[in-house]
C-alpha positions as CSV (number, residue, x, y, z in Angstrom):
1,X,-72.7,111.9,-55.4
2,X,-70.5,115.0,-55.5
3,X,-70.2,115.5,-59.5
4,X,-66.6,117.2,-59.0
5,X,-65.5,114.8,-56.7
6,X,-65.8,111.6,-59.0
7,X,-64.5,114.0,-62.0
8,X,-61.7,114.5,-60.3
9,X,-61.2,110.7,-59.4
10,X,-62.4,109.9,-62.7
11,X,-59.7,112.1,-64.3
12,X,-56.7,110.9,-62.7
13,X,-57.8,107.2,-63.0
14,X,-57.8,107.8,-66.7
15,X,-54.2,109.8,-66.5
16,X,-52.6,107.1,-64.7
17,X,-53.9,104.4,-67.5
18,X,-52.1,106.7,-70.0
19,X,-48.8,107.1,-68.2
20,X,-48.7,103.2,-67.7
21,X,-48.2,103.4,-71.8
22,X,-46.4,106.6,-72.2
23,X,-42.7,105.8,-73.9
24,X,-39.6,106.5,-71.6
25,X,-37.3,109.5,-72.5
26,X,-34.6,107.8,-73.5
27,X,-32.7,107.0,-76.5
28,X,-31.2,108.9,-79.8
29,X,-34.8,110.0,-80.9
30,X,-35.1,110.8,-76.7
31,X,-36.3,115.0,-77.9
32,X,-38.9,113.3,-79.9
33,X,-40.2,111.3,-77.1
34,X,-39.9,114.3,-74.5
35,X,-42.2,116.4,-77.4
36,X,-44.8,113.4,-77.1
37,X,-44.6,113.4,-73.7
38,X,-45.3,117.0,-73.1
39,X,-47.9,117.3,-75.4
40,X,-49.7,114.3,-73.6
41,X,-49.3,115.5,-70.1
42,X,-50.3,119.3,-70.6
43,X,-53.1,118.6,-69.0
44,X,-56.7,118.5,-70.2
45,X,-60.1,116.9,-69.4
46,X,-58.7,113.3,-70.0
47,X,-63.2,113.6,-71.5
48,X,-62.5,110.7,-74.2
49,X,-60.8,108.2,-72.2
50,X,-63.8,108.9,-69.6
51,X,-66.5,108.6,-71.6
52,X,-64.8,105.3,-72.8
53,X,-64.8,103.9,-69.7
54,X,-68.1,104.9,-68.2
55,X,-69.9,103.5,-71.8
56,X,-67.9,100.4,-71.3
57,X,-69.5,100.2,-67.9
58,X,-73.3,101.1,-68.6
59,X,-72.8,97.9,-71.1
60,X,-71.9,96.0,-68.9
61,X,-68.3,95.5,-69.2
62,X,-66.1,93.9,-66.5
63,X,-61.9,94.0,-66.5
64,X,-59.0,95.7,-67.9
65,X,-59.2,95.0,-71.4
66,X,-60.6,98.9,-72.6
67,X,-57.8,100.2,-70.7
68,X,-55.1,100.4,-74.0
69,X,-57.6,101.9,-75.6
70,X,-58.5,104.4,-73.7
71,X,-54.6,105.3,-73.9
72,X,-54.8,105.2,-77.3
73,X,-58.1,107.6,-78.2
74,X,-56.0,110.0,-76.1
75,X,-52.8,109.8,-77.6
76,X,-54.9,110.0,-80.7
77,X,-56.8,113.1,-79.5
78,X,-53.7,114.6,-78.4
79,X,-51.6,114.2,-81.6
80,X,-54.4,116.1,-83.4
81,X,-54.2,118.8,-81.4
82,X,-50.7,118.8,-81.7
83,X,-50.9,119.1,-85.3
84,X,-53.6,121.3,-85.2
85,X,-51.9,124.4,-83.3
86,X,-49.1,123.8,-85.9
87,X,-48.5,128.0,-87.7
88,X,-49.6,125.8,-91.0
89,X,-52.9,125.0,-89.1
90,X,-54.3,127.2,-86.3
91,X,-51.2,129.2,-85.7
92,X,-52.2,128.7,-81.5
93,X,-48.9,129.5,-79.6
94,X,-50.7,128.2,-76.2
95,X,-53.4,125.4,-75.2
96,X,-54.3,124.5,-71.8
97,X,-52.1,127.6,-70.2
98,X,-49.5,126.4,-71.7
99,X,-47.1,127.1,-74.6
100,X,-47.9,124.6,-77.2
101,X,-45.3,122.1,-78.3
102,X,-44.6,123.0,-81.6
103,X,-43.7,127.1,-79.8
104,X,-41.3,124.4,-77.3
105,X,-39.9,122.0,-79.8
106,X,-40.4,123.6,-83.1
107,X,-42.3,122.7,-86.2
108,X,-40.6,119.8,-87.5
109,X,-40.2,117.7,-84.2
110,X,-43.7,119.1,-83.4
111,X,-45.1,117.0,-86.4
112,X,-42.8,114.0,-85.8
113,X,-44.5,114.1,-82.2
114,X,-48.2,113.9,-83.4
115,X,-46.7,111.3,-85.7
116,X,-45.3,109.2,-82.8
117,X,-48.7,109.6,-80.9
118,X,-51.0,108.0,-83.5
119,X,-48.5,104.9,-84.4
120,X,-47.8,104.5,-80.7
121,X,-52.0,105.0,-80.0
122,X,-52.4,101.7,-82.5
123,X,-49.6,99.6,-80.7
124,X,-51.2,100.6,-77.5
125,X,-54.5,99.4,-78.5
126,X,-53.0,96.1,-80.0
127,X,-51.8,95.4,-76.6
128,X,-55.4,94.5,-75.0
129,X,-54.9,91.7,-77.2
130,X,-52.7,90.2,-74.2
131,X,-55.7,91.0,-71.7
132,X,-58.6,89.1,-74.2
133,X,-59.4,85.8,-72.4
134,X,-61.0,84.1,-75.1
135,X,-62.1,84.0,-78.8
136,X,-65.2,86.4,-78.0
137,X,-62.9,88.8,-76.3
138,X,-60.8,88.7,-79.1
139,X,-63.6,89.4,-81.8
140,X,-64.7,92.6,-79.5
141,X,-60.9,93.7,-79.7
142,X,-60.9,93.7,-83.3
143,X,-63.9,95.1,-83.8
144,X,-63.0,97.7,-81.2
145,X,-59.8,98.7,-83.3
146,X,-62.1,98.8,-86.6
147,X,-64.1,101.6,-84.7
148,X,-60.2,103.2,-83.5
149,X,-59.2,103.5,-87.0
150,X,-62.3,104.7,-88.9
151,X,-63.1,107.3,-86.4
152,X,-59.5,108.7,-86.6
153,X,-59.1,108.3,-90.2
154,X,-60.3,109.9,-93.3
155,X,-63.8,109.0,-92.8
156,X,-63.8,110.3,-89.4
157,X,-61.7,112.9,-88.0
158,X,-58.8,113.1,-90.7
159,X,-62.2,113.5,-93.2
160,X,-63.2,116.5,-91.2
161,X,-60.3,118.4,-90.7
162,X,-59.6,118.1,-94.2
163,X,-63.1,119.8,-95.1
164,X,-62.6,122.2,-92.2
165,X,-59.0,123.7,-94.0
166,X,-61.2,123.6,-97.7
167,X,-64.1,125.9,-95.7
168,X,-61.7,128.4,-94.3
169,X,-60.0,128.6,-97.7
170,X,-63.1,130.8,-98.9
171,X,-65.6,127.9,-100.2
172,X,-69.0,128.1,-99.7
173,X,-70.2,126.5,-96.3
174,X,-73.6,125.0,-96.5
175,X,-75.4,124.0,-93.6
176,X,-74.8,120.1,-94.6
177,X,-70.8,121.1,-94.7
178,X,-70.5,122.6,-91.8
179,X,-72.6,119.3,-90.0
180,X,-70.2,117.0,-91.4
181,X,-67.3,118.9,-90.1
182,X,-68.6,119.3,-86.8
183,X,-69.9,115.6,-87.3
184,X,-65.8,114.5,-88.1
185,X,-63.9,116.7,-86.4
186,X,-64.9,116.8,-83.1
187,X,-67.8,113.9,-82.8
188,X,-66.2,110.9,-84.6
189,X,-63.8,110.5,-81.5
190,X,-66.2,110.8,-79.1
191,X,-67.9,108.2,-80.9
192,X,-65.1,106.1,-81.0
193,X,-64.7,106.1,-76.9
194,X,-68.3,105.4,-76.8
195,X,-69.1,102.7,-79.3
196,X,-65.2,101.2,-78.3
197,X,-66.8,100.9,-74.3
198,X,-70.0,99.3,-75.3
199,X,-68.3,96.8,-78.1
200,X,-65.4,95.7,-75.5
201,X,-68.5,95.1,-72.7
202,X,-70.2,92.8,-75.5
203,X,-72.9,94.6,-76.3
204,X,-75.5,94.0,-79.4
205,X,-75.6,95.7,-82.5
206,X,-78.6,98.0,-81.4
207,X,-76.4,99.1,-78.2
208,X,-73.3,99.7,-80.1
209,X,-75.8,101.9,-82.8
210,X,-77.4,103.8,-79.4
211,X,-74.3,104.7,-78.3
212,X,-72.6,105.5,-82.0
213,X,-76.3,108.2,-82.3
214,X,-75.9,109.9,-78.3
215,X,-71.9,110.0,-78.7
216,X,-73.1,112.0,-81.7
217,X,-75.4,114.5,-80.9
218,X,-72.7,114.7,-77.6
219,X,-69.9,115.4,-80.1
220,X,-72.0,118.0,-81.9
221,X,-73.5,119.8,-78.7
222,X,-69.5,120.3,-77.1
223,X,-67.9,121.3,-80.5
224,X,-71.0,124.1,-80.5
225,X,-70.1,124.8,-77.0
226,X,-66.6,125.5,-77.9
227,X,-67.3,127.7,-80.5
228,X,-69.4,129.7,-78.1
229,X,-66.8,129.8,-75.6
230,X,-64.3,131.2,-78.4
231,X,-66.6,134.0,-78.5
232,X,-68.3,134.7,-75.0
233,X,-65.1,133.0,-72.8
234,X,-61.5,135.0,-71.8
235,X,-58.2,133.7,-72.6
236,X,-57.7,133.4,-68.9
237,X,-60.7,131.0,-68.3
238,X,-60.1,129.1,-71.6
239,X,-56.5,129.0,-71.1
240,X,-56.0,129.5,-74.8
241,X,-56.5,132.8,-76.8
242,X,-60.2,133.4,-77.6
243,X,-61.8,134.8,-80.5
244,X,-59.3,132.5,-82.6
245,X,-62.6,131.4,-85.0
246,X,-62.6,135.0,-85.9
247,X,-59.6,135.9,-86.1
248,X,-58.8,132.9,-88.9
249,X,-62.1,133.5,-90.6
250,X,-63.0,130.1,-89.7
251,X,-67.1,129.7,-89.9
252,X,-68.4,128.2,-86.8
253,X,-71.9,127.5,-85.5
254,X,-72.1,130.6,-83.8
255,X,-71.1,132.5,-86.9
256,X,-73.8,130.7,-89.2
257,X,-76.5,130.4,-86.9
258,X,-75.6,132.7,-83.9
259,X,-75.7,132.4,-80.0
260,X,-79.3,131.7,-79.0
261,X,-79.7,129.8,-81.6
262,X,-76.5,127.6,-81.2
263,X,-77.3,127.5,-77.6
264,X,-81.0,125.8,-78.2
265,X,-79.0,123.1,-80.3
266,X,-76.7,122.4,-77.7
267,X,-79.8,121.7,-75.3
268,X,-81.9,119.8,-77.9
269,X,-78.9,117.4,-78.4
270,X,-77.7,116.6,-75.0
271,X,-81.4,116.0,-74.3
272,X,-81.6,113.3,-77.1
273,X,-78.4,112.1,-76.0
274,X,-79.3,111.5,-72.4
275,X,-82.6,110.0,-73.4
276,X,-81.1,107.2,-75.5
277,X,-78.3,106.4,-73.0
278,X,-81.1,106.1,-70.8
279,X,-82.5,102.8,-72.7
280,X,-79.8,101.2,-71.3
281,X,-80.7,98.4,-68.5
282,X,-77.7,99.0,-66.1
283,X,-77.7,102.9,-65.5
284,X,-74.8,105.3,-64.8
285,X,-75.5,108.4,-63.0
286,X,-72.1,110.0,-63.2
287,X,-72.0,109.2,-66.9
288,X,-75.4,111.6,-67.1
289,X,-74.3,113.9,-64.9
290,X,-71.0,114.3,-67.1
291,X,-72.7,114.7,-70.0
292,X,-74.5,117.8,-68.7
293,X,-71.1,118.8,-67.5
294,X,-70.0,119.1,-71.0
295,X,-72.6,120.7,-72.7
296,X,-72.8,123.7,-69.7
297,X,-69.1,124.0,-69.2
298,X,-67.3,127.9,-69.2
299,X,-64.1,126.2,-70.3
């Protein structure tokens, strides 16, 4: 298998699912959908949608119904960063190489175009309702937008933003705090792709809680990444200014524990998280290699 290769494939499989759910531009509120669009399309790694897919697979799964919702945990993902380059957030004028939308649209359509993402990422995902061909597909759909909505919401990634804001505002970071915002933030949506995969393939309880612990420590591990990137990476690489953690006095990883040490945790984690996906009968090579991928990447 050429790793790049499959990525590659992988990657544009999982853009053309979104586009099939995008909204056209059309309309009186047609800037607002042009501002969702953009942010959407600007590129990206397309990682959640994957990951969704390929867990979905490894348990098993056969069909099209994870497909809305691997559009939706993208549209989800990309509204949040959306609101997160916002001046009142990060203040980031590009992502991805590219001028972010809020520096394009301005602030007020910027925030009506994160809004439009996560109601349009929930009537997405209430359209593989049409695809369930039965009772027990409709039970794993439900259960599947359960997971959607409590990783995305205020016990998930809403929960960890929130603490995020409250730690850069000068309160006193504990190593338990900064867990939980790493844990919300970043991880809860990468468990939701993997836990949504394995509940939409049937799996059992255990599965689902296998893939809930490895989508974890894979969470954790890239969000440490990142914040070593933000310190050891270019803007040119990254395609986004570097040294941003810094700059906004936000306390990462690498500024509580430093880069060796950071850099053993990322290891430690993807190890454990490779080990439990391996407990899976059916196994998924790409999905492995992927993971390794993520937790090695330069950008």
């Amino acid at each position: 298998m050429n790793f790049n290769e499959v990525l590659e494939q992988k990657t544009k499989r999982a853009r053309d699912v979104l586009q099939k759910y995008l909204p056209k531009e059309e309309g009186f509120q047609k800037k607002v959908l042009e501002a969702m669009n953009y942010s959407v399309m600007a590129g990206g790694k397309r990682l959640r949608p994957i990951l969704m897919e390929e867990s979905f697979l490894l348990a098993g799964g056969e069909g099209e119904i994870v497909e809305p919702f691997m559009a939706a945990l993208e549209m989800i993902h990309n509204y949040s960063l959306v609101h997160d380059d916002l001046p009142a957030m990060d203040n980031d004028e590009y992502r991805r190489g590219r001028k972010t939308t809020w520096n394009v649209y301005g602030d007020g359509m910027a925030v009506l175009a994160g809004d439009g993402l996560l109601n349009l990422a929930f009537e997405t995902a209430l359209r593989a309702f049409d695809l369930a061909e039965n009772e027990k597909h409709i039970r794993q759909v439900i259960r599947a937008l359960q997971v959607l909505g409590q990783k995305a919401g205020i016990y998930g990634m809403i929960g960890g933003q929130a603490a995020d804001m409250e730690a850069e505002e000068g309160g006193h970071l504990t190593r338990e705090h900064l867990l939980f915002i790493h844990e919300n933030k970043t991880a809860a949506l990468i468990q939701a792709a993997m836990m949504i995969g394995a509940v939409l393939a049937g799996a059992g309880e255990a599965s689902i809680a296998a893939m809930e612990k490895a989508a974890y420590n894979i969470g954790i591990a890239f969000q440490i990444q990142d914040d070593i990137l933000d310190v050891t990476s270019s803007a040119e690489v990254l395609g986004k200014p570097v040294g941003s953690d810094e700059r906004n006095h936000k306390l990462t990883f690498v500024s509580f524990y430093g880069l060796e040490e950071s850099g053993r945790k990322v290891k430690e984690l993807s190890e454990e998280a490779l080990a439990l996906l391996a407990s899976f009968e059916k196994k998924n090579c790409f999905l492995e290699e992927l993971i390794r991928f993520l937790v090695t990447r330069e950008k």
